[in-house]
PDB file of N, CA, C and O in Angstrom:
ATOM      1  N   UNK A   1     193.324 103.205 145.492  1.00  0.00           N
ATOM      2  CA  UNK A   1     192.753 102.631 144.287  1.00  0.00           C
ATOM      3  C   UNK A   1     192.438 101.170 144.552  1.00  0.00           C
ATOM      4  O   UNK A   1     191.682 100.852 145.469  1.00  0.00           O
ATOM      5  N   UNK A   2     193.165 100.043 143.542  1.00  0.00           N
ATOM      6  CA  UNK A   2     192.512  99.099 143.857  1.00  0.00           C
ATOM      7  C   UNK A   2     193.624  98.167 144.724  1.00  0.00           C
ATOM      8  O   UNK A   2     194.823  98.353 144.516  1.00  0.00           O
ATOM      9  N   UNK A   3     193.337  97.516 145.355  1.00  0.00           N
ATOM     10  CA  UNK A   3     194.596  96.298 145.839  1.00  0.00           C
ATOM     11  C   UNK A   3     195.753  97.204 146.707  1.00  0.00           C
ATOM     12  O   UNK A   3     195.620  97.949 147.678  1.00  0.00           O
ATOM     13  N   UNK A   4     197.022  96.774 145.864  1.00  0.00           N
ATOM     14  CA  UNK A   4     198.308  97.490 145.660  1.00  0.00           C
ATOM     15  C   UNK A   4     198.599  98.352 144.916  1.00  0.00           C
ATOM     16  O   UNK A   4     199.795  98.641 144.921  1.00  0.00           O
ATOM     17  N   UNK A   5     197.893  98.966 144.174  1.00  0.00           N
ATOM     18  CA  UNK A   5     198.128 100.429 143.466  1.00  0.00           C
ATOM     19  C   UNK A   5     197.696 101.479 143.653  1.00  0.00           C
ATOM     20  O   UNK A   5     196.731 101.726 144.377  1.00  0.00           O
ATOM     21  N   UNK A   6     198.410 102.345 142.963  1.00  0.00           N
ATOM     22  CA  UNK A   6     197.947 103.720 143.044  1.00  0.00           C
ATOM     23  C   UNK A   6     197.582 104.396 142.561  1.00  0.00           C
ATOM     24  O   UNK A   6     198.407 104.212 141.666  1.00  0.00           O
ATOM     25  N   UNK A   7     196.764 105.536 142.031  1.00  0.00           N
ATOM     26  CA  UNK A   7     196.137 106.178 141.341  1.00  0.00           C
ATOM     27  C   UNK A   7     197.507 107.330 140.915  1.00  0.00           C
ATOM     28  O   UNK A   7     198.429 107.771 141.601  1.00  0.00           O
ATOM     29  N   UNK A   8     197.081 107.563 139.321  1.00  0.00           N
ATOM     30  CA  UNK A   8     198.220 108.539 138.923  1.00  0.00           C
ATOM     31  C   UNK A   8     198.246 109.967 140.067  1.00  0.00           C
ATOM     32  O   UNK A   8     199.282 109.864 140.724  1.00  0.00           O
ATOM     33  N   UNK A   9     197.737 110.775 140.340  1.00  0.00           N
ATOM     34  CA  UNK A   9     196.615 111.158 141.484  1.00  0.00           C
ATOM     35  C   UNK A   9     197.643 110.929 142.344  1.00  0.00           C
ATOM     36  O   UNK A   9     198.648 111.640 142.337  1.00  0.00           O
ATOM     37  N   UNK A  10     197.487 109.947 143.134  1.00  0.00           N
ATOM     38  CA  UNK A  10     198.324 109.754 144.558  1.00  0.00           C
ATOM     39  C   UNK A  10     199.848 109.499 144.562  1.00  0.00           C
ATOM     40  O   UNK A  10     200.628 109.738 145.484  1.00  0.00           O
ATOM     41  N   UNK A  11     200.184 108.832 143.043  1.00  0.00           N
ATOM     42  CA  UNK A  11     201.664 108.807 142.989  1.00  0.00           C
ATOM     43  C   UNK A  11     202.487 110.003 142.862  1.00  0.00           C
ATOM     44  O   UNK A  11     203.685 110.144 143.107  1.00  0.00           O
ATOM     45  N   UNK A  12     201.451 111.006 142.347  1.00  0.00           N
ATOM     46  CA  UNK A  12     202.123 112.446 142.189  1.00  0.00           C
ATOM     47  C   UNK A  12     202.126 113.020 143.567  1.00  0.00           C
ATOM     48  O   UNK A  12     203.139 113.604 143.951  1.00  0.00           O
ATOM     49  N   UNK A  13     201.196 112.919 144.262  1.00  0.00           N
ATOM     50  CA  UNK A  13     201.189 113.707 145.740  1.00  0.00           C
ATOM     51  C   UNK A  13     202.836 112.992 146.318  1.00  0.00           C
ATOM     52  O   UNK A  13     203.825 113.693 146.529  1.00  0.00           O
ATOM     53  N   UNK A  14     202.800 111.721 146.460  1.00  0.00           N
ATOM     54  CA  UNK A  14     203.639 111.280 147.162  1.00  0.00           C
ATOM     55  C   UNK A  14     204.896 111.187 146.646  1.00  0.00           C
ATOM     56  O   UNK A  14     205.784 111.160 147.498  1.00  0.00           O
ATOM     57  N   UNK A  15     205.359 111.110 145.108  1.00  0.00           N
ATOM     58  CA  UNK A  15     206.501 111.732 144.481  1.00  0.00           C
ATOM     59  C   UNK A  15     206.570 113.198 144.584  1.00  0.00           C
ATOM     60  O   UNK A  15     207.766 113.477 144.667  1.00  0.00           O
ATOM     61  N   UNK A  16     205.857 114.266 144.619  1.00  0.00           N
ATOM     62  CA  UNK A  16     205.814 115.712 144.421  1.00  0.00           C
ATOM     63  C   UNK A  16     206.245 115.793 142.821  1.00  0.00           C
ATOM     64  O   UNK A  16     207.210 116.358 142.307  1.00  0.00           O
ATOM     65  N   UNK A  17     205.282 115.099 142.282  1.00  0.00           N
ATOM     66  CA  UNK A  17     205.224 115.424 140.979  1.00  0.00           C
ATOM     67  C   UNK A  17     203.968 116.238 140.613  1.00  0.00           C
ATOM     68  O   UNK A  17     203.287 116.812 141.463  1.00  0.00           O
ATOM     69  N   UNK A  18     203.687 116.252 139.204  1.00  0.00           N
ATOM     70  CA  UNK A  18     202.597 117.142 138.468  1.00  0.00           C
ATOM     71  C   UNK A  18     201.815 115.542 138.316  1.00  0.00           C
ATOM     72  O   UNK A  18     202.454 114.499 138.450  1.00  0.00           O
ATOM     73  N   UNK A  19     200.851 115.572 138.121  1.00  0.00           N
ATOM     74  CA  UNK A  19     199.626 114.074 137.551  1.00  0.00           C
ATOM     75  C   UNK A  19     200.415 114.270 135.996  1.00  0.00           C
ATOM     76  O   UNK A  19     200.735 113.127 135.668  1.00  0.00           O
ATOM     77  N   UNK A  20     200.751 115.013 135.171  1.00  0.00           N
ATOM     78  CA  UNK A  20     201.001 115.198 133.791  1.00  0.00           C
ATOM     79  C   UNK A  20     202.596 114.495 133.767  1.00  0.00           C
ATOM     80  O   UNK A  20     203.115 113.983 132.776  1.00  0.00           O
ATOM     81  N   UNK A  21     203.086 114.595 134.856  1.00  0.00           N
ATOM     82  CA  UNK A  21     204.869 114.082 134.790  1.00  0.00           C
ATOM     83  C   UNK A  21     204.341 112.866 134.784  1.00  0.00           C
ATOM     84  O   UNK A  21     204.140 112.292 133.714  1.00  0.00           O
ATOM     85  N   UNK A  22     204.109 112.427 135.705  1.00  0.00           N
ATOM     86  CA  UNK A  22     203.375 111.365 136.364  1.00  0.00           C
ATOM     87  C   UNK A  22     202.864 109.644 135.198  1.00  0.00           C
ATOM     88  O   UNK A  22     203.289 108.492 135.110  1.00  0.00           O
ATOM     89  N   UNK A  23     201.435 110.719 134.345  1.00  0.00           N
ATOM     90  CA  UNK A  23     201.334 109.998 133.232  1.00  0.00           C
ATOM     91  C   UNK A  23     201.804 109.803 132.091  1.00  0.00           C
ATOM     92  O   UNK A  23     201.230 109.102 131.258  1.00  0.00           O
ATOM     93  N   UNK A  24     203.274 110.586 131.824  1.00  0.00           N
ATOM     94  CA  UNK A  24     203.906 110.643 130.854  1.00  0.00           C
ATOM     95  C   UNK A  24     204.954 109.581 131.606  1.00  0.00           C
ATOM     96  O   UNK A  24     205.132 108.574 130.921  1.00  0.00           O
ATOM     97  N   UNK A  25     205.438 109.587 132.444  1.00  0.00           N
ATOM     98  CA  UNK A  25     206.394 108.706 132.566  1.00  0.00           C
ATOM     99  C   UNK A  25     205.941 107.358 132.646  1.00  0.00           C
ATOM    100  O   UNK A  25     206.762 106.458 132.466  1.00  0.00           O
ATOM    101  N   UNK A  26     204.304 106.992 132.983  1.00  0.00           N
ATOM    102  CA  UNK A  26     203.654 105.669 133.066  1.00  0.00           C
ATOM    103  C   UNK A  26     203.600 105.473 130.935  1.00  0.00           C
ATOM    104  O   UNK A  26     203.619 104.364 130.400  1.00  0.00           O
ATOM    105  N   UNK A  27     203.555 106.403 130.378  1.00  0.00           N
ATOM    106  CA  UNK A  27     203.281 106.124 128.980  1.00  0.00           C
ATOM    107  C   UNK A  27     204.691 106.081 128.397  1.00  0.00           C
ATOM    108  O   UNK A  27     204.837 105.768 127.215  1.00  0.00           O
ATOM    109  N   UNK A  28     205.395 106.284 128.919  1.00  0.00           N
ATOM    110  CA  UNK A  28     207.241 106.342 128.300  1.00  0.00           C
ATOM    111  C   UNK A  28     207.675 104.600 128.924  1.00  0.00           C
ATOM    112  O   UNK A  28     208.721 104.085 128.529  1.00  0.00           O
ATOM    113  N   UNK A  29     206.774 103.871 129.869  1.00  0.00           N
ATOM    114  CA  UNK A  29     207.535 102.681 130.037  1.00  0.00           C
ATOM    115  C   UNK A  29     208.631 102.992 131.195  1.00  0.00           C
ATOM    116  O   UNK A  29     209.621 102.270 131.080  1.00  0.00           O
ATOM    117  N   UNK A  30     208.672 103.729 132.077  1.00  0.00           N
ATOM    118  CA  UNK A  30     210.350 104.365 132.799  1.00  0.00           C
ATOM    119  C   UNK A  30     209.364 104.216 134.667  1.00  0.00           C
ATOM    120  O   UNK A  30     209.728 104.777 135.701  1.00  0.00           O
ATOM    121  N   UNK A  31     208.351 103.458 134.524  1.00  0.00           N
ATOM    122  CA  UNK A  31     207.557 103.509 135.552  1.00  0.00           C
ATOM    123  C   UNK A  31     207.416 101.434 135.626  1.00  0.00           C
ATOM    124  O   UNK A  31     206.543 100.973 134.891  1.00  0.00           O
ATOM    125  N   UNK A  32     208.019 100.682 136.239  1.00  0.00           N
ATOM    126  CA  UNK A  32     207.814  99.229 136.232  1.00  0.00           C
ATOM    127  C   UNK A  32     206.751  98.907 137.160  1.00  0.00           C
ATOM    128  O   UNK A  32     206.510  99.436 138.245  1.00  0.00           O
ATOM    129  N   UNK A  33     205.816  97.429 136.239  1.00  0.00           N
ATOM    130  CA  UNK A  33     204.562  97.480 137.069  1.00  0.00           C
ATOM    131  C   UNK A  33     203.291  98.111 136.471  1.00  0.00           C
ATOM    132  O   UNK A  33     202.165  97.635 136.618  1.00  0.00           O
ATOM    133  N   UNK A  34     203.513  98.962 135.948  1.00  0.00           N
ATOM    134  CA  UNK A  34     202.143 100.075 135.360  1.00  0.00           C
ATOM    135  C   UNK A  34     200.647  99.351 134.624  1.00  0.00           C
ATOM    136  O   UNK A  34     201.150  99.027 133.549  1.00  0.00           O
ATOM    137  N   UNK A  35     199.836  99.104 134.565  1.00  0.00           N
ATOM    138  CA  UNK A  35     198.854  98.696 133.878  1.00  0.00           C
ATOM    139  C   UNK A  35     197.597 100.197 133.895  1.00  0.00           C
ATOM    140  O   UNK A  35     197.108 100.886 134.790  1.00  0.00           O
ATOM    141  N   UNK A  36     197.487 100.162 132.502  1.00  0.00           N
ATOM    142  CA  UNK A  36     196.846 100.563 131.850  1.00  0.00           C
ATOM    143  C   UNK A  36     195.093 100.387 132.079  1.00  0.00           C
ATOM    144  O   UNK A  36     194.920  99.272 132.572  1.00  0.00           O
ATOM    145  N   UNK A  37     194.187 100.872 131.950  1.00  0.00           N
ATOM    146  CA  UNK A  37     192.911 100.761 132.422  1.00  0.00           C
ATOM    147  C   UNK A  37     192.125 101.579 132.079  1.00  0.00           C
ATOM    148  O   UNK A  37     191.581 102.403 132.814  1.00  0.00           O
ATOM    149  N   UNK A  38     191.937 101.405 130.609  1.00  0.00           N
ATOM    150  CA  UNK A  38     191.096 102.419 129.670  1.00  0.00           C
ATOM    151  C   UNK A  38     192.008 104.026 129.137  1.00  0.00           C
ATOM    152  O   UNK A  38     192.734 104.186 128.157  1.00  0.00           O
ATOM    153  N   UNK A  39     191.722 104.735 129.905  1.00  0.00           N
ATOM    154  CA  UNK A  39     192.658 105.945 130.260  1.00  0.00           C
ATOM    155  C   UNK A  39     193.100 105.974 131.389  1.00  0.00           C
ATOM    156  O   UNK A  39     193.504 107.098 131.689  1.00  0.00           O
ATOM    157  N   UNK A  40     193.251 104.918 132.487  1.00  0.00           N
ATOM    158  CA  UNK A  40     193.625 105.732 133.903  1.00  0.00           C
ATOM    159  C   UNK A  40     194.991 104.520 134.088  1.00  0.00           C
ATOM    160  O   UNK A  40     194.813 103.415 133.576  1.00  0.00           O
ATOM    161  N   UNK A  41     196.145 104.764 134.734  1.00  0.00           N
ATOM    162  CA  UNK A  41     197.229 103.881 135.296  1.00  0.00           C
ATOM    163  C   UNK A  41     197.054 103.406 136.348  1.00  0.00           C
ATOM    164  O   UNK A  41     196.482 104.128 137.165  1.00  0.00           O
ATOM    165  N   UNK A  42     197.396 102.229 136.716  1.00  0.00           N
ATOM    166  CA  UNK A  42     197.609 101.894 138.224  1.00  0.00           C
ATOM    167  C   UNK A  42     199.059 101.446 138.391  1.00  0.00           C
ATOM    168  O   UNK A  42     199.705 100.644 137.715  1.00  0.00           O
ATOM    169  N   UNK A  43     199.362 102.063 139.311  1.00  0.00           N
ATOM    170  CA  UNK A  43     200.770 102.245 139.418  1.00  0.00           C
ATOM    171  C   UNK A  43     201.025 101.674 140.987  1.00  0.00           C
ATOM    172  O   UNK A  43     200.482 102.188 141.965  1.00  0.00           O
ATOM    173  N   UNK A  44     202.124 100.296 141.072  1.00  0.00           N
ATOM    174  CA  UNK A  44     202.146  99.250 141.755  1.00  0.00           C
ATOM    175  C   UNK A  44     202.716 100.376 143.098  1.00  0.00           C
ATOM    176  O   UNK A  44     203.657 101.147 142.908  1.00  0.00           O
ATOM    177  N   UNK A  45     201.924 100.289 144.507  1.00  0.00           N
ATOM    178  CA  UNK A  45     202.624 100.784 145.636  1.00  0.00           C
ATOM    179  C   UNK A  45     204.135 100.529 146.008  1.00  0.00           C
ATOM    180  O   UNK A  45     204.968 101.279 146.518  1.00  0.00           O
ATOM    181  N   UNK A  46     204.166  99.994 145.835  1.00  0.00           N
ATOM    182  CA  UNK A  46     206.327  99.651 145.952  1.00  0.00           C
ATOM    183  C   UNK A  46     207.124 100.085 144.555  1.00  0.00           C
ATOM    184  O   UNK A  46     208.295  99.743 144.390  1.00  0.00           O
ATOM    185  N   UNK A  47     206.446 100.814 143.630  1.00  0.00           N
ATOM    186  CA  UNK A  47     206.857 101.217 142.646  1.00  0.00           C
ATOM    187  C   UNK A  47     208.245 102.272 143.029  1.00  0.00           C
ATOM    188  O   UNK A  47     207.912 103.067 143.908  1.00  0.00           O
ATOM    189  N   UNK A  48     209.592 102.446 142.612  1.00  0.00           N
ATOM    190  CA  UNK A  48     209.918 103.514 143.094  1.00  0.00           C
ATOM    191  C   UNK A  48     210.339 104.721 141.515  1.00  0.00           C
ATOM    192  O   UNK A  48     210.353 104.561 140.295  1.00  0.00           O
ATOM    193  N   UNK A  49     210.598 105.775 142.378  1.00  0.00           N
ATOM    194  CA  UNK A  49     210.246 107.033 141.560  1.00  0.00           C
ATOM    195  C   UNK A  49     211.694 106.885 140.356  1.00  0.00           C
ATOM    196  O   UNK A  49     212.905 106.804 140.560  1.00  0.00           O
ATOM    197  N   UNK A  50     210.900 106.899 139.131  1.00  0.00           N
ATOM    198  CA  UNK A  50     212.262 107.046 138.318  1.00  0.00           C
ATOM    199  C   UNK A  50     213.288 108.417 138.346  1.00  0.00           C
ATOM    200  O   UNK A  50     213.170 109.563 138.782  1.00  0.00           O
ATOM    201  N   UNK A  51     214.351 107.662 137.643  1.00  0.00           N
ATOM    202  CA  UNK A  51     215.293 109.496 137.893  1.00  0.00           C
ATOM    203  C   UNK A  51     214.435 110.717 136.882  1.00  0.00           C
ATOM    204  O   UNK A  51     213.624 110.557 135.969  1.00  0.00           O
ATOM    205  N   UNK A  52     215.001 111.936 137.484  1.00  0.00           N
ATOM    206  CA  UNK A  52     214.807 112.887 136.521  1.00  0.00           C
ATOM    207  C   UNK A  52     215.180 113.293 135.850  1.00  0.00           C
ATOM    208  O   UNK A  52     215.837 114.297 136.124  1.00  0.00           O
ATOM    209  N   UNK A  53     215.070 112.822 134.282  1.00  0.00           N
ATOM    210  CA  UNK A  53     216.418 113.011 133.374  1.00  0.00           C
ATOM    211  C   UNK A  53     216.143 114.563 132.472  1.00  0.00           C
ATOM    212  O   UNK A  53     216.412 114.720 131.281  1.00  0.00           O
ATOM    213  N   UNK A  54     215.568 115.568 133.357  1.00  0.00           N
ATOM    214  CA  UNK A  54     215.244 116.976 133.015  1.00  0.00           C
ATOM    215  C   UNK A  54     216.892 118.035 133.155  1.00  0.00           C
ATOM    216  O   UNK A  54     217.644 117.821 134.107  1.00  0.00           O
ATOM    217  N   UNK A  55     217.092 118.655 132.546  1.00  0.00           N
ATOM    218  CA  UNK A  55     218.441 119.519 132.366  1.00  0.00           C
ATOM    219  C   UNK A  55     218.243 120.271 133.676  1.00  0.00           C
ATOM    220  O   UNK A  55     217.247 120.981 133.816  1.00  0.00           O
ATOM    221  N   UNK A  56     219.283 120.127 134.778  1.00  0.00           N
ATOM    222  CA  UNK A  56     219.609 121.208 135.821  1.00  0.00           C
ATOM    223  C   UNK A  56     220.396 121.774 136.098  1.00  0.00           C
ATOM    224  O   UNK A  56     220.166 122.355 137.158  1.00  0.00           O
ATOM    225  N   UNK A  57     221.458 121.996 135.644  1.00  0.00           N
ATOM    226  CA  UNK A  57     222.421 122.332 135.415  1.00  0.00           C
ATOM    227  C   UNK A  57     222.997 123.711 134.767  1.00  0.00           C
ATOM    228  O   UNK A  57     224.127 124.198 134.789  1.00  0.00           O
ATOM    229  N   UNK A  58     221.831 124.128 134.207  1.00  0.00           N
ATOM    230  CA  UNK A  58     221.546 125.446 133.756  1.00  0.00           C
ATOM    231  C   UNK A  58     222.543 126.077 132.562  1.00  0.00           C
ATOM    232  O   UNK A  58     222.648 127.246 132.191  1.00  0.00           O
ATOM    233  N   UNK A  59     223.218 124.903 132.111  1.00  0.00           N
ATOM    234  CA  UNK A  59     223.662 125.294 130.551  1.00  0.00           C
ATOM    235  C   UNK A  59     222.448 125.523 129.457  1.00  0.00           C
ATOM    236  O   UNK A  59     222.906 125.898 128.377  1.00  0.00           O
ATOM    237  N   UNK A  60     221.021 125.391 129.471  1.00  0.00           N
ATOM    238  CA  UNK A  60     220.135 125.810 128.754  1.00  0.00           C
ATOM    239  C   UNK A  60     219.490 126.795 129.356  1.00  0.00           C
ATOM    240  O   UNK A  60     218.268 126.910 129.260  1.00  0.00           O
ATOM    241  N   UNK A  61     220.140 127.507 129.953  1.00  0.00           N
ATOM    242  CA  UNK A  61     219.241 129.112 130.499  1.00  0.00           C
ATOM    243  C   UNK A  61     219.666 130.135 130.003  1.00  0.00           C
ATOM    244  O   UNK A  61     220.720 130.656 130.369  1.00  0.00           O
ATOM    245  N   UNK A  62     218.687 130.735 128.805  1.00  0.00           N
ATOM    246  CA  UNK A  62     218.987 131.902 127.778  1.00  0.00           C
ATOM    247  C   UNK A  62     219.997 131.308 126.826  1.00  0.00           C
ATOM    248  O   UNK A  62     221.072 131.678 126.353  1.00  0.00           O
ATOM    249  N   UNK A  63     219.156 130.143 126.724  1.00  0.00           N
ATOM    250  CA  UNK A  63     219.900 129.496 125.421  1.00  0.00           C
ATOM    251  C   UNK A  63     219.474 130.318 124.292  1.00  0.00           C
ATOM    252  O   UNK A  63     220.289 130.828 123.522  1.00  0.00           O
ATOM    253  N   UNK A  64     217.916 130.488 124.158  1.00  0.00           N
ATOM    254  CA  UNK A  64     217.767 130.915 122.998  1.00  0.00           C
ATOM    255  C   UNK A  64     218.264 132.682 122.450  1.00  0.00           C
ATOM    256  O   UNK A  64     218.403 133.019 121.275  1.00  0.00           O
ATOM    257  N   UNK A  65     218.388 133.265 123.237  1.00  0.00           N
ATOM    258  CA  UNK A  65     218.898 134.726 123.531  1.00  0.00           C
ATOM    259  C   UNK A  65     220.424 134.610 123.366  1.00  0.00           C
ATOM    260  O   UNK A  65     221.000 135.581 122.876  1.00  0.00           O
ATOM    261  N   UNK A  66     221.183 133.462 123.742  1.00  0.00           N
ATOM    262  CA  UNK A  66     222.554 133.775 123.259  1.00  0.00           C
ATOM    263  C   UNK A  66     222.911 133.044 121.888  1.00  0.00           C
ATOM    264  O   UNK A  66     224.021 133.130 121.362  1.00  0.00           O
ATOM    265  N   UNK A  67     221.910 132.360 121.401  1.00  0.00           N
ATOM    266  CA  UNK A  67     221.981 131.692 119.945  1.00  0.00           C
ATOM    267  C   UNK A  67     221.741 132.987 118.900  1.00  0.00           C
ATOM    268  O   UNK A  67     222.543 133.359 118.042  1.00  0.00           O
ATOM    269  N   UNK A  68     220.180 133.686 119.252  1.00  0.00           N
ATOM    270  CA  UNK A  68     219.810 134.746 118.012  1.00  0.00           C
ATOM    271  C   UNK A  68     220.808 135.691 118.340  1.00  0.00           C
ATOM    272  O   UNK A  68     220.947 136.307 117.283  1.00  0.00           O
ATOM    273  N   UNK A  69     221.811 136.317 119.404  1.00  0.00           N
ATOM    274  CA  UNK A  69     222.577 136.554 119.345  1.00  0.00           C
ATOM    275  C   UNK A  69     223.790 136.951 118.513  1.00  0.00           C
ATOM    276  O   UNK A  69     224.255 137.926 117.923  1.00  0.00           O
ATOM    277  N   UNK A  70     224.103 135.423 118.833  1.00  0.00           N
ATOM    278  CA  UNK A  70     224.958 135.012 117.786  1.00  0.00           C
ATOM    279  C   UNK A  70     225.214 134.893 116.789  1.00  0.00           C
ATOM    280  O   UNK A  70     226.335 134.946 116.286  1.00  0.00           O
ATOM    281  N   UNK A  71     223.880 134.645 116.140  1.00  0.00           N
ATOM    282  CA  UNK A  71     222.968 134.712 114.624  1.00  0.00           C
ATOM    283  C   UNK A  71     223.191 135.837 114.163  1.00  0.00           C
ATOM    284  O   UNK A  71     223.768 135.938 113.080  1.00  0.00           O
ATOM    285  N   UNK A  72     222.907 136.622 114.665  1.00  0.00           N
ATOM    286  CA  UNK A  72     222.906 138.562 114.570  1.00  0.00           C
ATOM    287  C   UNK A  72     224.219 138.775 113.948  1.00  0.00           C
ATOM    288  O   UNK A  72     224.476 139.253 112.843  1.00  0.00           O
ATOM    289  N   UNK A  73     225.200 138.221 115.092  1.00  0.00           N
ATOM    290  CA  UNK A  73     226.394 138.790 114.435  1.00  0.00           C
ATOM    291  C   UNK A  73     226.872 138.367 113.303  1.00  0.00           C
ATOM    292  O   UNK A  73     227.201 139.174 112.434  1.00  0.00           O
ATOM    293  N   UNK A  74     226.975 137.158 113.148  1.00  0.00           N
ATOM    294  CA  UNK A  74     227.455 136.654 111.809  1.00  0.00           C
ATOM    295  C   UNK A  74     226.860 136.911 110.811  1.00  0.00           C
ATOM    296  O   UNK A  74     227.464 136.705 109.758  1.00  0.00           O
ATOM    297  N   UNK A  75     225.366 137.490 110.738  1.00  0.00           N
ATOM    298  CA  UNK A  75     224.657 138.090 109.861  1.00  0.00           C
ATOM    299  C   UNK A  75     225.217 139.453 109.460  1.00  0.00           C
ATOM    300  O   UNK A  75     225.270 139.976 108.347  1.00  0.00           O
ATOM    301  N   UNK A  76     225.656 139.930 110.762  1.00  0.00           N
ATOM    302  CA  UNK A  76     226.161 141.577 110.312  1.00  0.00           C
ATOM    303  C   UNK A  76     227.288 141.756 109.443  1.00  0.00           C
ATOM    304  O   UNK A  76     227.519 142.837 108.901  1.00  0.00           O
ATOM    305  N   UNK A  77     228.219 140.410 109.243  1.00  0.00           N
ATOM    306  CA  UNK A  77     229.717 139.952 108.599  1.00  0.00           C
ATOM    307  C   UNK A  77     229.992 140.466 107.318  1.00  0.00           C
ATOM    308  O   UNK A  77     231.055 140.194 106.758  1.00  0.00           O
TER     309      UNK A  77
END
């Protein structure tokens, strides 16, 4: 891109992100450096990758299946 930045585009190749993670985390502020440029980010080359504060841990897998579940039964009471 221009100078020292990077195109949302290239920060995703080189994080192994999605362009959509990418510009959501430049619009959440969790990206230092970022400037704005109509619709497009430039995102400073020495920028580094924020954490991923996404659930991995897998206490939300078939969350919703053991909630209506649960629902069920106390309905049957």
């Amino acid at each position: 891109m221009i100078g020292n930045y990077m195109s949302v585009k290239e920060t995703a190749e080189k994080w192994e992100l999605t362009n959509r993670m990418v510009q959501k985390m430049c619009a959440d502020g969790r990206i230092e450096g970022v400037i704005k440029f109509g619709k497009s980010w430039a995102i400073p080359e020495d920028a580094k990758k924020p954490v991923d504060n996404r659930i991995r841990n897998g206490d939300w897998i078939g969350y919703r299946k053991r909630h209506e579940m649960k629902k069920n039964c106390e309905n049957e009471r």
